[in-house]
PDB file with SEQRES, HELIX, SHEET and CRYST1 records, atoms N, CA, C and O in Angstrom:
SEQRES   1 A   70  UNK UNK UNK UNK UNK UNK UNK UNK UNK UNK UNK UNK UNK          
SEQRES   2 A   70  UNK UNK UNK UNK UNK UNK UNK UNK UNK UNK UNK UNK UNK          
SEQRES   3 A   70  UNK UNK UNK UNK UNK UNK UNK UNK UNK UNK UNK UNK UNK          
SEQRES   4 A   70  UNK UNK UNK UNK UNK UNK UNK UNK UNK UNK UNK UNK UNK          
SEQRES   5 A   70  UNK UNK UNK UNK UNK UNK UNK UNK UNK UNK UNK UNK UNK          
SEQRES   6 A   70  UNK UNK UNK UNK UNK                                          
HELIX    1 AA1 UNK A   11  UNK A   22  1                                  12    
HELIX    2 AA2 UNK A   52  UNK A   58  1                                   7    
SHEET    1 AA1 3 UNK A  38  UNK A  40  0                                        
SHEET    2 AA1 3 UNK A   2  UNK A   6 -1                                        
SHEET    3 AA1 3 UNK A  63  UNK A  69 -1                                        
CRYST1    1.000    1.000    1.000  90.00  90.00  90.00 P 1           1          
ATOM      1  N   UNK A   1      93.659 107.105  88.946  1.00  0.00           N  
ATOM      2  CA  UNK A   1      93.621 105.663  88.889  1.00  0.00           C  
ATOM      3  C   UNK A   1      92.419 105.272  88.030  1.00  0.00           C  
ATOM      4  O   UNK A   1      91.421 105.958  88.251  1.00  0.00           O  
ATOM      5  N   UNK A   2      92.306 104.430  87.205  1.00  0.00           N  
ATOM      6  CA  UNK A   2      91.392 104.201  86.062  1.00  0.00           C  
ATOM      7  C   UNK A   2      91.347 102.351  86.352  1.00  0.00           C  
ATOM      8  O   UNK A   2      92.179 101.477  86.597  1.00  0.00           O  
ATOM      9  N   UNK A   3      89.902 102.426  86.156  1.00  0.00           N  
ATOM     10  CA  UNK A   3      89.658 101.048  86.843  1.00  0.00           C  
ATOM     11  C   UNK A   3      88.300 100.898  85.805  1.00  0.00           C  
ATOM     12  O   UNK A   3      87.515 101.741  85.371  1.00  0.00           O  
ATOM     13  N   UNK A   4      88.421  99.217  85.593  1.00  0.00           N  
ATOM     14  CA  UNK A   4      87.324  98.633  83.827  1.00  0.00           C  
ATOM     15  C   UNK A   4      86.494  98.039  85.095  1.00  0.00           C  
ATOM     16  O   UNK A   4      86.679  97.439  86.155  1.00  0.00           O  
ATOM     17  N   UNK A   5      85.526  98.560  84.347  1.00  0.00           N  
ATOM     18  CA  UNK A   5      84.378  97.723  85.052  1.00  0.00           C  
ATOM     19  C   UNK A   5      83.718  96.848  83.842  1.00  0.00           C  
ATOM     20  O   UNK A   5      83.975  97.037  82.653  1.00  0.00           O  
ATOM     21  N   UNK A   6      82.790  95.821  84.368  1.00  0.00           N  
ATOM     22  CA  UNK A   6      82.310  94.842  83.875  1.00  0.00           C  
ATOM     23  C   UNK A   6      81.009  94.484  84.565  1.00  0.00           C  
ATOM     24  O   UNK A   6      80.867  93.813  85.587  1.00  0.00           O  
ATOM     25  N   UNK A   7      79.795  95.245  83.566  1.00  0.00           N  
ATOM     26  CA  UNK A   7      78.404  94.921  83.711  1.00  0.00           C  
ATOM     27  C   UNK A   7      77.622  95.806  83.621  1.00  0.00           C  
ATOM     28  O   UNK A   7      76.423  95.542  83.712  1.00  0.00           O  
ATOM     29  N   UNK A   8      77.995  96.925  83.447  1.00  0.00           N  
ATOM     30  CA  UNK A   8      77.682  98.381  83.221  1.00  0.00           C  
ATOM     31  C   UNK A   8      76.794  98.384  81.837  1.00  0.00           C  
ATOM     32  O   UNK A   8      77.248  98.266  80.699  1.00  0.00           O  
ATOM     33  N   UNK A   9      75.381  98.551  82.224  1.00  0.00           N  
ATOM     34  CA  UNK A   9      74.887  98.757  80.961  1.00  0.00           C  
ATOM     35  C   UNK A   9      73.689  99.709  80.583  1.00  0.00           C  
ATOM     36  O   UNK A   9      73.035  99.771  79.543  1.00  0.00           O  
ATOM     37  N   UNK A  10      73.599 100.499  81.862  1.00  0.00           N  
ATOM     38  CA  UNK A  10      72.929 102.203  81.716  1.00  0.00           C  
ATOM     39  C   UNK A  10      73.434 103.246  82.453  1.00  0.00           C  
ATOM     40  O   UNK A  10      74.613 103.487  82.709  1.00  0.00           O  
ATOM     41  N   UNK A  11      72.453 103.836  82.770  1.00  0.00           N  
ATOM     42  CA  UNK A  11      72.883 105.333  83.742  1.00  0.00           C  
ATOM     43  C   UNK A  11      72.898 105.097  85.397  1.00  0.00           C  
ATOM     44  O   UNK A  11      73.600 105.501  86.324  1.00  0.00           O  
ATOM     45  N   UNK A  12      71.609 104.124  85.242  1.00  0.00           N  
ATOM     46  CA  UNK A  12      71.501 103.882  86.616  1.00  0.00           C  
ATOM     47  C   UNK A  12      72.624 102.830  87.453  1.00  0.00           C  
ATOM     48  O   UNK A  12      72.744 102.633  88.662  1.00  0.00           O  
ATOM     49  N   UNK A  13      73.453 102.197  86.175  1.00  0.00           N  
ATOM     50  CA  UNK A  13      74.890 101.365  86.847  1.00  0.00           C  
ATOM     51  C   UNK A  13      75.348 102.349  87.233  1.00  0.00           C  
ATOM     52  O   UNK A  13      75.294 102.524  88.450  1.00  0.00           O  
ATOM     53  N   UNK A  14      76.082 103.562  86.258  1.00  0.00           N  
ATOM     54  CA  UNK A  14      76.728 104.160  86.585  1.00  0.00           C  
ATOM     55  C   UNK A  14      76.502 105.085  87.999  1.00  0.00           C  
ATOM     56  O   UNK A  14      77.393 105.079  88.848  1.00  0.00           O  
ATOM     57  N   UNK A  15      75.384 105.799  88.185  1.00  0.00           N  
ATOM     58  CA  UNK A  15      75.422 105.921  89.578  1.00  0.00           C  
ATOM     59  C   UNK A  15      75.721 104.773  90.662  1.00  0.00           C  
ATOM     60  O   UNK A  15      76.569 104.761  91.555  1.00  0.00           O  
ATOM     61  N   UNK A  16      74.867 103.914  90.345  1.00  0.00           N  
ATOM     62  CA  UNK A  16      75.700 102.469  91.654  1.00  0.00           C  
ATOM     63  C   UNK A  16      77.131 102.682  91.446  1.00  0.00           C  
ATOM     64  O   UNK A  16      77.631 103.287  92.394  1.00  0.00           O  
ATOM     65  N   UNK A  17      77.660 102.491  90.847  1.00  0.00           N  
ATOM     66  CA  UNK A  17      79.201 102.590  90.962  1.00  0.00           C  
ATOM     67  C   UNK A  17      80.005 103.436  91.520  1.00  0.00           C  
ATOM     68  O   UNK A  17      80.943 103.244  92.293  1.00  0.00           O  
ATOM     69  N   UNK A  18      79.528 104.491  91.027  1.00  0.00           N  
ATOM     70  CA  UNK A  18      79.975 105.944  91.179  1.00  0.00           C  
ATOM     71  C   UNK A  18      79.706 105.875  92.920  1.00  0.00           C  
ATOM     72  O   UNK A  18      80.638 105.961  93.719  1.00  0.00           O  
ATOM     73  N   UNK A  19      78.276 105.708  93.326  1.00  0.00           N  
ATOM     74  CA  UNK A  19      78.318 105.861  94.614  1.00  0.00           C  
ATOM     75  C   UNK A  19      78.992 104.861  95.556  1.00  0.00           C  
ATOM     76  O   UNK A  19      79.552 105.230  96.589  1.00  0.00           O  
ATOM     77  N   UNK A  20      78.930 103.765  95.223  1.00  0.00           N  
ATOM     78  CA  UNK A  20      79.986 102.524  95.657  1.00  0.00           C  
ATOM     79  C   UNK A  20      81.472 102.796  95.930  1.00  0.00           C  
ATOM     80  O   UNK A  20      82.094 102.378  96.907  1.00  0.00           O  
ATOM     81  N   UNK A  21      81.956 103.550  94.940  1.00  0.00           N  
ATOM     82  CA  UNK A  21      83.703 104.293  94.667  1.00  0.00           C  
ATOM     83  C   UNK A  21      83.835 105.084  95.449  1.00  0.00           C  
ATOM     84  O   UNK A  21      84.796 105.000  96.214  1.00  0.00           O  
ATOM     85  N   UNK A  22      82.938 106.126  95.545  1.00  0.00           N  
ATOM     86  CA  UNK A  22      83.014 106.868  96.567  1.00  0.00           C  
ATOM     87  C   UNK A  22      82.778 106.920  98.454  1.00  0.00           C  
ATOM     88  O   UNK A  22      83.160 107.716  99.312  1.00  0.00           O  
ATOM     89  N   UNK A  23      81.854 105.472  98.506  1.00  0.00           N  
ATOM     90  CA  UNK A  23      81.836 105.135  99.565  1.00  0.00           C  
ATOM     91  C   UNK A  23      83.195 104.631 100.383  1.00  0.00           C  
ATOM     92  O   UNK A  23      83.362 104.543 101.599  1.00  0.00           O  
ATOM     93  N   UNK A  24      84.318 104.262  99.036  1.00  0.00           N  
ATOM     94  CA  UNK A  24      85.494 103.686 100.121  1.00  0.00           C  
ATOM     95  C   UNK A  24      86.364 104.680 100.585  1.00  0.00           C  
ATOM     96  O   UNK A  24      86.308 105.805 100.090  1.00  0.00           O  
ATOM     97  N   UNK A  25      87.362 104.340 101.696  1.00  0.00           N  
ATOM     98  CA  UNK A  25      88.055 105.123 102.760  1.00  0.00           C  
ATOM     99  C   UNK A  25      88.867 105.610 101.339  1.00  0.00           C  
ATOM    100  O   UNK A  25      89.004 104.936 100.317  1.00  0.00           O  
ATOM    101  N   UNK A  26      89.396 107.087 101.614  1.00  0.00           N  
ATOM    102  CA  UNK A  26      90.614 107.453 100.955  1.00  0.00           C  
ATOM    103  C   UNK A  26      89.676 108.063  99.186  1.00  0.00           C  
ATOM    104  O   UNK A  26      89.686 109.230  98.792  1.00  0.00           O  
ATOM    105  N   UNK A  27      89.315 107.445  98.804  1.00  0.00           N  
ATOM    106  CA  UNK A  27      88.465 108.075  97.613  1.00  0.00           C  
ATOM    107  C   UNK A  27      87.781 109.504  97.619  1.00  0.00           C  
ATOM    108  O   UNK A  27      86.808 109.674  98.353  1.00  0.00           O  
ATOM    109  N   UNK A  28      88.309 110.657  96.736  1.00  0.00           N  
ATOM    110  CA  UNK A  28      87.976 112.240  96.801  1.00  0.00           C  
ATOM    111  C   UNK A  28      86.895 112.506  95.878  1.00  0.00           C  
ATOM    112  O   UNK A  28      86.126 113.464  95.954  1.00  0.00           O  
ATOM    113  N   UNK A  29      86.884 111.195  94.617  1.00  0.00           N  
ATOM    114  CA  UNK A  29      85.913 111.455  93.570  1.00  0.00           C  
ATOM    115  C   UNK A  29      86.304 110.426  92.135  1.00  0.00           C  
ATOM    116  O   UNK A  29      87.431 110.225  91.681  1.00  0.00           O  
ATOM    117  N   UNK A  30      85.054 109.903  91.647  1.00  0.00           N  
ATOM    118  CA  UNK A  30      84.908 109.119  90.843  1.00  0.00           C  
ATOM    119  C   UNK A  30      84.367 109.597  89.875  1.00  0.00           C  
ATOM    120  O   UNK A  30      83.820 110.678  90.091  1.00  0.00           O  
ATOM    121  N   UNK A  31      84.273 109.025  88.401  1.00  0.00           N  
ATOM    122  CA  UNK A  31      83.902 109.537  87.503  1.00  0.00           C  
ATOM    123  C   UNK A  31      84.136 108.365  86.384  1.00  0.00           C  
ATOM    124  O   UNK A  31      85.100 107.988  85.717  1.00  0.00           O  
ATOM    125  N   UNK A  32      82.482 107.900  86.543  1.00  0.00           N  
ATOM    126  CA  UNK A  32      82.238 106.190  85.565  1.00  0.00           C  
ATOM    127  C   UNK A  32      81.803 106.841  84.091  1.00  0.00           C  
ATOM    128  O   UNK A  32      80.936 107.704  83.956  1.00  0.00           O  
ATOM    129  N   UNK A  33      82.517 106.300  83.114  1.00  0.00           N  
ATOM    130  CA  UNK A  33      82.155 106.453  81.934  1.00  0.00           C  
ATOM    131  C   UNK A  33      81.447 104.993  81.401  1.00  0.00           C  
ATOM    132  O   UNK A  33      82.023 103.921  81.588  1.00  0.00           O  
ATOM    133  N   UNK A  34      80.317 105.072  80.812  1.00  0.00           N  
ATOM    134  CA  UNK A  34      79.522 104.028  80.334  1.00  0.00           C  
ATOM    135  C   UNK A  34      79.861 103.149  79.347  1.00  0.00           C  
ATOM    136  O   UNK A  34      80.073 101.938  79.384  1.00  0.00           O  
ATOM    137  N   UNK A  35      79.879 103.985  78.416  1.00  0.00           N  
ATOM    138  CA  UNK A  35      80.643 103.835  76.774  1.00  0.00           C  
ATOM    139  C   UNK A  35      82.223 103.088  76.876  1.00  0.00           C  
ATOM    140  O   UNK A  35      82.756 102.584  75.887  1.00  0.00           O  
ATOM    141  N   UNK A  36      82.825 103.110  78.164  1.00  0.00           N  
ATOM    142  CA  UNK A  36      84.048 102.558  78.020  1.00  0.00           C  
ATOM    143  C   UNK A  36      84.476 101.826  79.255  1.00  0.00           C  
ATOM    144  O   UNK A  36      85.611 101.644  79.694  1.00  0.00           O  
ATOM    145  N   UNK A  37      83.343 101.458  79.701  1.00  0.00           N  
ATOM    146  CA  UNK A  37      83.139 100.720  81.259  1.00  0.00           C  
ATOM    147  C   UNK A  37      84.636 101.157  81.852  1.00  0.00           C  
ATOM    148  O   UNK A  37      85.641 100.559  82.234  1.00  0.00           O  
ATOM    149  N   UNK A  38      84.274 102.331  81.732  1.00  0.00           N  
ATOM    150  CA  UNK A  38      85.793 102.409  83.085  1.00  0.00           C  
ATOM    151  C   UNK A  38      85.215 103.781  84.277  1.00  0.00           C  
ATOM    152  O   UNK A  38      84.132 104.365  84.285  1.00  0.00           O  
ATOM    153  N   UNK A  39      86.114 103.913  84.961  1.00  0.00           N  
ATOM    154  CA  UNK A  39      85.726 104.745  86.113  1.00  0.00           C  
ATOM    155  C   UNK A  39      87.145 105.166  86.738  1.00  0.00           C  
ATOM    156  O   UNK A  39      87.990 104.493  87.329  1.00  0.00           O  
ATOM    157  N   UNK A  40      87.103 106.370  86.431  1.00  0.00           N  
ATOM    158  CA  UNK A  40      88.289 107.406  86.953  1.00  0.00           C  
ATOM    159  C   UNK A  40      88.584 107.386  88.635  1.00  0.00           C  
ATOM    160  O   UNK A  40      87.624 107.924  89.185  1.00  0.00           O  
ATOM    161  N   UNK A  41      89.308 107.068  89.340  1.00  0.00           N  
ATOM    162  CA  UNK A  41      88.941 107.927  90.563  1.00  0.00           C  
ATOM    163  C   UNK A  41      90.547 108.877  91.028  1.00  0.00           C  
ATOM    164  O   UNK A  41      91.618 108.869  90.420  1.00  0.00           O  
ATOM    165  N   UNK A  42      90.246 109.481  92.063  1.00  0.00           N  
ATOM    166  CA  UNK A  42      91.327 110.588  92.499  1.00  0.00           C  
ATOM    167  C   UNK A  42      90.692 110.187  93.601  1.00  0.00           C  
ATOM    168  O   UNK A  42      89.484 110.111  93.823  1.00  0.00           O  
ATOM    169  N   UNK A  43      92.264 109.759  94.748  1.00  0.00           N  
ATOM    170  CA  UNK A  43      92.559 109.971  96.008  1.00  0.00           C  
ATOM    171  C   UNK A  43      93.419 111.101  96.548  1.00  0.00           C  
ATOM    172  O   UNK A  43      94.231 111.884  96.056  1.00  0.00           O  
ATOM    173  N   UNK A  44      92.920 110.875  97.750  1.00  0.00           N  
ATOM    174  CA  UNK A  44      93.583 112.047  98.699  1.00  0.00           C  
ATOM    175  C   UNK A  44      95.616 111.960  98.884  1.00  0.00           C  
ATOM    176  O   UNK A  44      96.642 112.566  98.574  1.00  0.00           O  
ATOM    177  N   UNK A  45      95.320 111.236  99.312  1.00  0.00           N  
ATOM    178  CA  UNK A  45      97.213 110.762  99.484  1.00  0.00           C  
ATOM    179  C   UNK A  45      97.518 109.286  98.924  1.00  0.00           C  
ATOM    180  O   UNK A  45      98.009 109.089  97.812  1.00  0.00           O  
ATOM    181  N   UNK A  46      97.132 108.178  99.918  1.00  0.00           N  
ATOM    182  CA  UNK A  46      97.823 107.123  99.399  1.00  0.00           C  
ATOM    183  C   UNK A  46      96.591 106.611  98.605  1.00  0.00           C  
ATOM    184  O   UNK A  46      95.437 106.849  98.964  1.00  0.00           O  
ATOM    185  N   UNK A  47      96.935 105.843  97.429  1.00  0.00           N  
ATOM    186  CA  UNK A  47      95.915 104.823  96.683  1.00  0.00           C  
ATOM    187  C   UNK A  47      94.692 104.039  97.573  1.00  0.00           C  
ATOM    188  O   UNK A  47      95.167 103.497  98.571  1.00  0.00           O  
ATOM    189  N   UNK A  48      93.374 103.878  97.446  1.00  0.00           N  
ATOM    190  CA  UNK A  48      92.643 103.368  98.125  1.00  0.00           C  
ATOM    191  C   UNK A  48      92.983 101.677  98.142  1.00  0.00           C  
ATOM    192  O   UNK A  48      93.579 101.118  97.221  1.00  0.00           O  
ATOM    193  N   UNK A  49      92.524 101.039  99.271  1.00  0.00           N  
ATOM    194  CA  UNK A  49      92.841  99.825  99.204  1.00  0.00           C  
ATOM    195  C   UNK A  49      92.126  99.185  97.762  1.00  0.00           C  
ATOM    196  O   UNK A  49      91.062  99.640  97.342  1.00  0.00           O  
ATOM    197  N   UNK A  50      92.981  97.886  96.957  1.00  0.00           N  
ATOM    198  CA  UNK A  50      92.433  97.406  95.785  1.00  0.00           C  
ATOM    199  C   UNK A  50      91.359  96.221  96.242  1.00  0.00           C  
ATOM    200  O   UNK A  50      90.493  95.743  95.509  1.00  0.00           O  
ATOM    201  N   UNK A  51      91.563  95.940  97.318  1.00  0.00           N  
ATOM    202  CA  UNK A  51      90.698  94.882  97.681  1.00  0.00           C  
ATOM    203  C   UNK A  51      88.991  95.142  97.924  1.00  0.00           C  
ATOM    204  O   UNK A  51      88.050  94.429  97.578  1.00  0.00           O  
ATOM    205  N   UNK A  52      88.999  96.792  98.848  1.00  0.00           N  
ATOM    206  CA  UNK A  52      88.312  97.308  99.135  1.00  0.00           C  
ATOM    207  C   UNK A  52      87.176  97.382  97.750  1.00  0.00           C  
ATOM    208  O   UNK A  52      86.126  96.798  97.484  1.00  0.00           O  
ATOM    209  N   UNK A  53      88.144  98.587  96.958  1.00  0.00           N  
ATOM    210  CA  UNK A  53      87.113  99.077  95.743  1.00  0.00           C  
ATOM    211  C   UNK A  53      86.776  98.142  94.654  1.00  0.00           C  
ATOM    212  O   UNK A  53      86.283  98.485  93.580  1.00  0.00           O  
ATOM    213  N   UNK A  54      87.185  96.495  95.128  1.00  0.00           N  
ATOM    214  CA  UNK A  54      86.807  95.610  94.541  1.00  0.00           C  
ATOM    215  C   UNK A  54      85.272  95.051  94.931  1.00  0.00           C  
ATOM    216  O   UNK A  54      84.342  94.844  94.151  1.00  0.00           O  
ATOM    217  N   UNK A  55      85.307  94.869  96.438  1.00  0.00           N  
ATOM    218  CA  UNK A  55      84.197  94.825  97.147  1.00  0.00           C  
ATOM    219  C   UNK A  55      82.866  95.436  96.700  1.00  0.00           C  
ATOM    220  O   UNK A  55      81.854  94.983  96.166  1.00  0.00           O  
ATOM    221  N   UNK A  56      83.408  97.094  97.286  1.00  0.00           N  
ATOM    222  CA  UNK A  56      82.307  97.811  96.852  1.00  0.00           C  
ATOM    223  C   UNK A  56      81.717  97.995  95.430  1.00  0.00           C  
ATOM    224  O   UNK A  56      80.672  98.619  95.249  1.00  0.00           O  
ATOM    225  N   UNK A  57      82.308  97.525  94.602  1.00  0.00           N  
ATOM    226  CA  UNK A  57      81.914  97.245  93.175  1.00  0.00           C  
ATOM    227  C   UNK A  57      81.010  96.463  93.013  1.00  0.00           C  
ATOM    228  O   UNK A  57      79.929  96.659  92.457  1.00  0.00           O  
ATOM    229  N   UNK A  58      81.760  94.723  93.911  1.00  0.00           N  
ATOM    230  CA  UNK A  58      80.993  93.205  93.693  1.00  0.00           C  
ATOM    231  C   UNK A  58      79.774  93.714  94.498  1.00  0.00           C  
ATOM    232  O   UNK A  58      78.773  93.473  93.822  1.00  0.00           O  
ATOM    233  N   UNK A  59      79.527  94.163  95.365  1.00  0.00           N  
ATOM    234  CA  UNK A  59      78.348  94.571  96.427  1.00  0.00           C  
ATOM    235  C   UNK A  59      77.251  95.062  95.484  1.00  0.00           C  
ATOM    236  O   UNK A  59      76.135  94.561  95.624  1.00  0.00           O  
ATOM    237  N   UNK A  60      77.416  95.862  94.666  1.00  0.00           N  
ATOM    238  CA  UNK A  60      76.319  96.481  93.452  1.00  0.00           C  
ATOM    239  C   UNK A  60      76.102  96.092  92.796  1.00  0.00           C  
ATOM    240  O   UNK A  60      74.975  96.351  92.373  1.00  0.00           O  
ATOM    241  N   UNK A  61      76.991  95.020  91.994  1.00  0.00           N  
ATOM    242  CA  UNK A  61      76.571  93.707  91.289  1.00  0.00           C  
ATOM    243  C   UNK A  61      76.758  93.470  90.250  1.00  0.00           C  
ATOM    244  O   UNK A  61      76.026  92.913  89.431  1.00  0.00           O  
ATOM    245  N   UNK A  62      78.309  94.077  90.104  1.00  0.00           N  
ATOM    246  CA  UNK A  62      79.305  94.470  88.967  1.00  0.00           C  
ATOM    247  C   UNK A  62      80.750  93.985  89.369  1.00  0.00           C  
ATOM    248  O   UNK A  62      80.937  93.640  90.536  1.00  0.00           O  
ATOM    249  N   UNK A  63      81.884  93.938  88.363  1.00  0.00           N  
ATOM    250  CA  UNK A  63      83.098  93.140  88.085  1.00  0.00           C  
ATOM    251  C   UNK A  63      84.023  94.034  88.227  1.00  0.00           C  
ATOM    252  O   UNK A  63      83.636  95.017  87.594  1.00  0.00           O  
ATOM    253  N   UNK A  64      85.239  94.292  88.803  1.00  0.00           N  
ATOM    254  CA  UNK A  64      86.244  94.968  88.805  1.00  0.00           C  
ATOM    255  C   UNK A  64      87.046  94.171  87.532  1.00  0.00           C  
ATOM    256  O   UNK A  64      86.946  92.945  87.487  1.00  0.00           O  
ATOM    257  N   UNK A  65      87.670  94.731  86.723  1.00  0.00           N  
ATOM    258  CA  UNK A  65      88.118  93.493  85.314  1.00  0.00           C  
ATOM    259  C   UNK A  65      89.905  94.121  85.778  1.00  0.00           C  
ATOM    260  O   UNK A  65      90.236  95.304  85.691  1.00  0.00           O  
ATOM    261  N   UNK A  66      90.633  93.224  86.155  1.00  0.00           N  
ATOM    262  CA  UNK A  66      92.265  93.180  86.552  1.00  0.00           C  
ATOM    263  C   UNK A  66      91.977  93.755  87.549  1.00  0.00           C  
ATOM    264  O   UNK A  66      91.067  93.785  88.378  1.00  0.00           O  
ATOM    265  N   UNK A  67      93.339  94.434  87.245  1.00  0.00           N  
ATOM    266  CA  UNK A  67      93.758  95.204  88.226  1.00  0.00           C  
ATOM    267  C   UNK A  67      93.619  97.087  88.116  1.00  0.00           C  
ATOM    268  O   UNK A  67      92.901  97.407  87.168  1.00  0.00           O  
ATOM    269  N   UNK A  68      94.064  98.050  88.751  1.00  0.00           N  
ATOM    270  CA  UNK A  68      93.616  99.528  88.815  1.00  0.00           C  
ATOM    271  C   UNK A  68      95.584  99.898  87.703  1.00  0.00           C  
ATOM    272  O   UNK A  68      96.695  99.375  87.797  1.00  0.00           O  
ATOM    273  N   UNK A  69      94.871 101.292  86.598  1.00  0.00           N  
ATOM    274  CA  UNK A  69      95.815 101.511  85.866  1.00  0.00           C  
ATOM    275  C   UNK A  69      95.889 102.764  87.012  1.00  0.00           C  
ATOM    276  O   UNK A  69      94.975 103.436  87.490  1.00  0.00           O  
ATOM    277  N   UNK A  70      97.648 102.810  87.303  1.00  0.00           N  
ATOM    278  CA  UNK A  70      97.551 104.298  88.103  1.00  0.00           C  
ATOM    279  C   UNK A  70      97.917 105.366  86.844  1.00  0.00           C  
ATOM    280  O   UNK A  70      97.943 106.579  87.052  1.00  0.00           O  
TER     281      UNK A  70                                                      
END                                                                             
């Protein structure tokens, strides 16, 4: 699932994020690329909630941009 983020503008976003993604239920592993504000993740079985990994995004103080490409 590949998800744009919006506000990302060093290394140290990218860990907030990264650790944010991984904090939600169902999430196995994330992987934020800087250069293309997006962030990979892989779940276990079903898709993590979209509402959720919207949250934990806005909480760090960054934009989920749409919706998640599966």
């Amino acid at each position: 699932m590949v998800l744009r983020i919006e506000g990302m503008t060093c290394n140290h976003c990218v860990r907030a994020v990264t650790k944010a993604l991984m904090g939600v239920e169902g999430v196995s592993d994330a992987q934020v690329v800087l250069a293309e504000n997006i962030a990979t993740i892989t779940y276990e079985h079903d898709p993590p909630d979209q509402h959720a990994l919207e949250a934990a995004v806005e909480e760090e103080g960054y934009k989920l941009e749409g919706g998640a490409e599966l």
